[in-house]
C-alpha positions in Angstrom: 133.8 -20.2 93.4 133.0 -23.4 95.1 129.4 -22.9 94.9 129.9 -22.8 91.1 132.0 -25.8 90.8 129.5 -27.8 92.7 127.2 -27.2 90.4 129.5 -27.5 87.0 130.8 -31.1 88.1 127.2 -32.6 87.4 126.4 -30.9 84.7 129.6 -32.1 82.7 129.1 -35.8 84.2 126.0 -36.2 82.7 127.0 -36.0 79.0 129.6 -38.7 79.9 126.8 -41.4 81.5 124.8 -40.9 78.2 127.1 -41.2 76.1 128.7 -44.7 77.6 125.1 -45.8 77.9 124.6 -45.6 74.5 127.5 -47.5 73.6 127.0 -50.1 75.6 123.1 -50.7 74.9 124.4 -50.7 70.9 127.0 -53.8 72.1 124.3 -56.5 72.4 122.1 -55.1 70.1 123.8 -53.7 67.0 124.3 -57.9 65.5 121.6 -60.3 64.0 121.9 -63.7 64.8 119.9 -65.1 61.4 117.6 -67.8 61.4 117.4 -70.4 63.1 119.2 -73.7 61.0 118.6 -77.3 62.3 121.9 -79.6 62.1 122.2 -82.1 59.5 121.3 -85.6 60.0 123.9 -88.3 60.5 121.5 -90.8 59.2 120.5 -90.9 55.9 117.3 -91.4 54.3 116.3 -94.7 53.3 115.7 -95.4 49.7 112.0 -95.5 48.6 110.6 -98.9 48.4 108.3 -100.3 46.2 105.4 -101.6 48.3 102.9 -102.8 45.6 102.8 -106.2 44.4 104.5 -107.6 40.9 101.9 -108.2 38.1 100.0 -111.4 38.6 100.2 -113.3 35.1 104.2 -112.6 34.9 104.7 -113.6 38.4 103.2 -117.0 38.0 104.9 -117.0 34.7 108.4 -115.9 36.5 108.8 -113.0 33.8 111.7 -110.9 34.6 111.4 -107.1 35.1 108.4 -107.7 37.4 109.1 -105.2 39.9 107.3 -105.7 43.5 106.8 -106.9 47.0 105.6 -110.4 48.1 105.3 -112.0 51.5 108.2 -114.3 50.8 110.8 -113.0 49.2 113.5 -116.5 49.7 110.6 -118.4 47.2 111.2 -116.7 43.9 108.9 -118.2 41.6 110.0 -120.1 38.6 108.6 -120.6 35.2 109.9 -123.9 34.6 107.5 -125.4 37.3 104.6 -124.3 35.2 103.5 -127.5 33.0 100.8 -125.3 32.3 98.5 -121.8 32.7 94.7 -121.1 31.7 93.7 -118.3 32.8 89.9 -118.1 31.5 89.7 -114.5 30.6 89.5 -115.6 26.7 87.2 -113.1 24.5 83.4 -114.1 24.8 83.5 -115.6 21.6 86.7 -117.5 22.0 86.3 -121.3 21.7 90.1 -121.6 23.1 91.5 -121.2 26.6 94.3 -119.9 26.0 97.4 -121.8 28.0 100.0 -118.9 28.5 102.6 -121.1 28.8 102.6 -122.7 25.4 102.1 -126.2 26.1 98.4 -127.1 25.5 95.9 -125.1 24.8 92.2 -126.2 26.5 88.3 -125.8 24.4 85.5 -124.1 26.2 82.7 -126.6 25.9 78.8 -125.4 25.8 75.6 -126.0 24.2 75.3 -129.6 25.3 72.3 -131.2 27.8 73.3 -131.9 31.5 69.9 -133.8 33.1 68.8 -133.4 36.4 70.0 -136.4 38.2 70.7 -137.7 41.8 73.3 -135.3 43.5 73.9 -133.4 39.7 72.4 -130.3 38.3 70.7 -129.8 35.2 71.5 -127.5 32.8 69.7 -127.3 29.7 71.4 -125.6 27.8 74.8 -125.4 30.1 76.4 -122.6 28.9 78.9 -119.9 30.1 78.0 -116.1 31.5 80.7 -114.0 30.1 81.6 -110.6 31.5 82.6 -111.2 34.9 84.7 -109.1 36.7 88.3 -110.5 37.1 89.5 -112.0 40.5 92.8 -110.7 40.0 93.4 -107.0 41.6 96.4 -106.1 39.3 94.5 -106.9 36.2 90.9 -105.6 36.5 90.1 -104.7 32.5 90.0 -108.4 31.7 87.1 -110.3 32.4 85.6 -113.9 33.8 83.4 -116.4 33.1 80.6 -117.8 35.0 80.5 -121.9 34.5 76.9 -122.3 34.4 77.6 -125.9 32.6 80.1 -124.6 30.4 83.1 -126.3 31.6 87.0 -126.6 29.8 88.6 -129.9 28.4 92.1 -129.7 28.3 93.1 -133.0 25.6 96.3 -135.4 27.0 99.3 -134.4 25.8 102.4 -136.2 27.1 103.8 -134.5 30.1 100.6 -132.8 31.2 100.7 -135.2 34.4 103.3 -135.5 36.7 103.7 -138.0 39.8 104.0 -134.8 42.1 102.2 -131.5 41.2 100.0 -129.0 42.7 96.9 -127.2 41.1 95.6 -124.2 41.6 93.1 -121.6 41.2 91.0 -118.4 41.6 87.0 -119.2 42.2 84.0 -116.7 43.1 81.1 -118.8 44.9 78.0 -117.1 45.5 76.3 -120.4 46.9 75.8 -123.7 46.4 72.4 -126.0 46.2 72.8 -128.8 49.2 72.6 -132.6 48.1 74.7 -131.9 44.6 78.1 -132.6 44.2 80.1 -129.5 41.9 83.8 -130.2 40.2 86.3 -128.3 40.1 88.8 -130.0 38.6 88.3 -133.6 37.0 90.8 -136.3 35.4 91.1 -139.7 35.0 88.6 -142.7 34.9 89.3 -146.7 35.5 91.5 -147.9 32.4 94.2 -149.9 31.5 97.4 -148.2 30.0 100.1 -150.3 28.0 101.7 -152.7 30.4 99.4 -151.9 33.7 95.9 -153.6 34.1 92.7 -151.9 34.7 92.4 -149.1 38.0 91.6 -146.3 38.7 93.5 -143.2 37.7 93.9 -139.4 38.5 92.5 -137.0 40.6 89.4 -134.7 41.5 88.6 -131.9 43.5 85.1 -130.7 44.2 82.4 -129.8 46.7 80.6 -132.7 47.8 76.6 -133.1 48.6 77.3 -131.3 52.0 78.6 -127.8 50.5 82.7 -129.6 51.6 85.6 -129.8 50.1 86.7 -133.5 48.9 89.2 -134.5 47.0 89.7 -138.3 45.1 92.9 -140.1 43.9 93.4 -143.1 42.0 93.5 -146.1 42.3 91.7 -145.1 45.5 88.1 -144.9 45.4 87.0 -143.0 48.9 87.2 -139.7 49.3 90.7 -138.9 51.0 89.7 -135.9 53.3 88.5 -137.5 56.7 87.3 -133.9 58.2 86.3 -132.0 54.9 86.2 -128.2 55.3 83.3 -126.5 54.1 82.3 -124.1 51.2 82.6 -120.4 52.0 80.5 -118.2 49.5 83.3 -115.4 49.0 83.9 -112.5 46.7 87.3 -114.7 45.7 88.9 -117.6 47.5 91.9 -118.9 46.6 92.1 -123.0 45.9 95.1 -125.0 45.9 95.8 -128.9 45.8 99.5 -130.2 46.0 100.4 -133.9 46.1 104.0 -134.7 47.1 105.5 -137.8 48.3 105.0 -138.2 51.5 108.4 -138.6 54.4 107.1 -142.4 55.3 107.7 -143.2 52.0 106.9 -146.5 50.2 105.0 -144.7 46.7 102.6 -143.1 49.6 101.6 -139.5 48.8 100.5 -136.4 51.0 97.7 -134.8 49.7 97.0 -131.1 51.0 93.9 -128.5 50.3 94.8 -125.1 50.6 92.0 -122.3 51.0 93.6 -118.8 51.0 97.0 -120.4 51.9 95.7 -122.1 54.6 96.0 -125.7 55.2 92.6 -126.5 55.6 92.5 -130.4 54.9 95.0 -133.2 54.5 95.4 -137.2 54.0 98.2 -139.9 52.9 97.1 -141.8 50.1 98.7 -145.0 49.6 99.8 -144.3 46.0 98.9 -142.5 43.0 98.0 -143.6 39.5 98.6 -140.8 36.9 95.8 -140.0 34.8 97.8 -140.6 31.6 95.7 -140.9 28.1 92.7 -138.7 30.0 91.8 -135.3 29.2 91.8 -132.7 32.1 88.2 -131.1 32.8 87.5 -128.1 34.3 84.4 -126.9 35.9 82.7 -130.0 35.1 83.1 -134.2 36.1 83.2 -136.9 33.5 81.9 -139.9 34.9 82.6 -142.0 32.3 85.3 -144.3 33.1 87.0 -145.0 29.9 88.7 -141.4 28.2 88.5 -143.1 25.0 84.8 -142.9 24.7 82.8 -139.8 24.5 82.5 -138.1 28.3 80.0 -138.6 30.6 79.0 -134.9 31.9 77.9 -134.7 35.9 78.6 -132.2 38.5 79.2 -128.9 37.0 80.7 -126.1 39.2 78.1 -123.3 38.9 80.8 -121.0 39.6 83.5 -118.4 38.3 87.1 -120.4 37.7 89.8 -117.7 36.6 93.8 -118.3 37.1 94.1 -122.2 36.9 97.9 -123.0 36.8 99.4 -127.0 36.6 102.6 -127.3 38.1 105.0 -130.3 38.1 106.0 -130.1 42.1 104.4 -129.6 45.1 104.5 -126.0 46.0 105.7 -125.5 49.4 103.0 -123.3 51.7 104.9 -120.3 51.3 104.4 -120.0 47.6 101.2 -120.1 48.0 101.1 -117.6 50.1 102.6 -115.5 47.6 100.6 -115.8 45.5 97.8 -115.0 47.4 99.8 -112.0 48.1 100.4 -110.8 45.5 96.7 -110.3 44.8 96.3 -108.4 47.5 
């Protein structure tokens, strides 16, 4: 009997291990954990942000609902600065550039005979080449002109001058010919106005016989730049010219180039004689010192001019750079 019970006792334990075996490997097994979820994020997302920059035109122009980013955001730009805006894109066959603000509308000028003189081009006929591609990224379907002795005369209309202003615009220079002087912008002459004797009056800006920029301002006769920087053939540059009064005081008035936004030249001049009663020319230099007489033509750009904005202040650098910016 005790033989058998030895060999009973195993044979009833084994049923016994198996079964809690069973059990216990179904204990860790038997539940599914699920996928694997990541915590939310205590930060939120930032909202997205519009990165491109506003429409040129309605910038300059101050146009609301001109959504965008510029480089400074503190100098809003404002409309009411603008005396005036030709942009140049006119049809081909337009006779009229166009001012966009409202206030004086400028005549494209061709056809005529510039002759071949000391430090001037000749052009015969001077003419413009249409169909240029525009200098301005956010509006590429318009298109440019070429001055090719085709220049703009914008006729005086009170409160086209002002005592402080800047002028600005969008050129494309392939290259210029050495010894000959080429205008960007022209006004003035040596006149009397009612009440003031005869001087000089207004301004110009324009490359000078070494391929630099130069500027002159009336009554001043010498060109005010005393280290002229030089002309950079460019797919676009950016020119801008702003005369403010300057912190000495005493009717003296700082006169800064800007190429890009970048100071590039400066003087003081010791005052500044409006060009009041003389149309503004662009592209081209009337030498003929009285504006009520029939213009004297020398100097023409032989360039593109696209954007050219008149304001009645002296911008400050960084709206300038914004608008360079903006036409990024």
């Amino acid at each position: 009997m005790n033989a058998w019970l030895l060999f009973l006792v195993p044979l009833l334990a084994l049923p016994l291990v198996l079964l809690f075996r069973f059990v216990g490997c179904s204990s860790f097994s038997a539940e599914d954990p699920g996928p694997e979820t990541t915590p939310p994020s205590s930060t939120p997302m930032p909202p997205p942000t519009n990165t491109k920059p506003p429409r040129y035109r309605d910038y300059i122009l101050g146009a609301p609902n001109n959504p965008g980013q510029v480089k400074n955001p503190t100098f809003p730009p404002n409309g009411a600065e603008v005396i005036a805006y030709w942009r140049l894109v006119d049809a081909a066959a337009s006779q009229t550039a166009i001012d966009e603000k409202g206030f004086q509308d400028g005549a494209y000028k061709e056809g005529h005979v510039l002759p071949a003189v000391a430090g001037s081009e000749g052009r015969n006929p001077a003419h413009f080449t249409p169909g240029q591609a525009s200098l301005i990224t956010s509006d590429p379907a318009v298109q440019g002109r070429f001055f090719d002795g085709g220049y703009v005369q914008v006729p005086y209309k009170p409160g086209l001058y002002s005592d402080d202003f800047t002028i600005e615009a969008w050129v494309k220079i392939n290259a210029l010919a050495p010894t000959f002087s080429h205008a960007l912008f022209d006004a003035g002459g040596r006149y009397a106005l009612t009440g003031s004797t005869i001087r000089e009056r207004g301004f110009r800006l324009y490359a000078d016989q070494q391929n630099k920029w130069q500027a002159r301002m009336g009554p001043g006769t010498a060109d005010l730049f005393p280290t002229p920087f030089m002309v950079s053939p460019s797919p676009r540059t950016h020119v801008a010219l702003t005369v403010a009064n300057d912190v000495a005081g005493g009717g003296k008035k700082k006169v800064t180039l800007y190429l890009d936004a970048k100071e590039v030249a400066s003087a003081v001049a010791d005052s500044y004689a409006p060009p009041d009663s003389a149309p503004l020319y662009l592209g081209i230099e009337n030498t003929n010192q009285s504006p009520a007489t029939a213009p004297t033509l020398r100097h023409p750009a032989l360039f593109q001019i696209q954007e050219v904005v008149l304001y009645r202040k002296a911008l400050a650098h960084e709206e300038i750079e914004n608008h360079v910016d903006i036409n990024r």
